[in-house]
C-alpha positions, 0 to 999 in steps of 0.5 A, spaced: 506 050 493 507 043 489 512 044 483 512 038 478 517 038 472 516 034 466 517 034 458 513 038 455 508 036 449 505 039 443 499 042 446 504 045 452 507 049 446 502 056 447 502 056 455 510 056 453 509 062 447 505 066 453 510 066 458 517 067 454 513 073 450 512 076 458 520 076 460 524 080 456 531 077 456 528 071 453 529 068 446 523 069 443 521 064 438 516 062 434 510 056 435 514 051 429 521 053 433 518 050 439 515 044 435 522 043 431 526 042 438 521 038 441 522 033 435 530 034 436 531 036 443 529 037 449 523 041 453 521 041 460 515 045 464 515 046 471 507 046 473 504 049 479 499 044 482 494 047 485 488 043 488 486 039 481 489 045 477 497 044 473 499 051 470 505 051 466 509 057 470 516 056 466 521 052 461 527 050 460 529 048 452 537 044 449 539 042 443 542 036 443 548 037 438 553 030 437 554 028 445 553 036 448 547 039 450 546 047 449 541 050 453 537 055 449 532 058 453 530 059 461 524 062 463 520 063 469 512 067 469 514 073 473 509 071 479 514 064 481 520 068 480 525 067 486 522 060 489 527 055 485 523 053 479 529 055 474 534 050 479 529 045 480 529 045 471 536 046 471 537 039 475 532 036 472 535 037 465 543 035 468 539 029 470 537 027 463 544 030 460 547 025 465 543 019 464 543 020 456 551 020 457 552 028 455 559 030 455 557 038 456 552 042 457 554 049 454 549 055 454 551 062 453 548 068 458 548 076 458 553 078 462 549 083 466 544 077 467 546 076 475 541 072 478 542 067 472 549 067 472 548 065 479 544 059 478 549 056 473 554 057 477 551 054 483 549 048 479 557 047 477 556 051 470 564 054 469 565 061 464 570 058 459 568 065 454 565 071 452 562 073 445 563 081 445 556 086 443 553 078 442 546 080 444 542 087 442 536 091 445 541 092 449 547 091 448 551 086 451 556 082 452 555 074 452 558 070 458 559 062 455 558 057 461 559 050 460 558 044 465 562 039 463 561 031 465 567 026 466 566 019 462 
């Protein structure tokens, strides 16, 4: 399995619209979302290449607010779960961040989202809050993370 991460384009914008509406727990934005935050923010893919075939199999969006990052959404297809394409996104992003001087990547979670509270965490992501009954469809609470970069 190769797994390539790049920014994402304009045509990558219905391949992403497909995967984040199959996975429950992700913000479900619309097209001219994705397309304003590509103009002012950040997207990767993470592309599956096979033979001469790439299908894109996960994303990762941030805004960009005056020196901070803030992850909005991380999504994986349910098929490549569990073989590293949200960290490899995940450090591809801190890679940016870095190289663009962030001070912080900051991002909010469902505090019953274990597996990706574990991969922040795993990648030098710190709890420095929580925002009681944040989420709905379920309730629950929101854990606030931040990555913060010493310049």
């Amino acid at each position: 399995m190769s797994i390539a991460i790049r920014s994402a384009g304009s045509n990558d914008v219905q391949a992403i619209l497909v995967i984040e509406q199959q996975a429950a727990n992700a913000a479900h934005w619309t097209s001219e979302q994705y397309e304003a935050l590509l103009a002012g923010g950040v997207i990767l893919v993470a592309e599956f290449v096979a033979a001469e075939t790439a299908q894109i199999c996960g994303f990762i969006c941030a805004k960009l607010i005056v020196g901070e990052w803030e992850i909005e959404n991380v999504v994986v297809a349910a098929k490549f779960l569990r073989r590293g394409i949200a960290s490899a996104m995940l450090l591809e992003l801190i890679r940016l961040a870095t190289r663009e001087e962030a001070s912080a990547i900051l991002l909010e979670v469902r505090e019953s989202n274990l597996p990706a509270r574990q991969l922040y965490e795993k990648h030098g992501f710190r709890k420095v809050g929580r925002r009681t009954f944040y989420y709905s469809n379920p309730p629950d609470d929101a854990i606030l993370y931040a990555l913060r970069f010493d310049r």
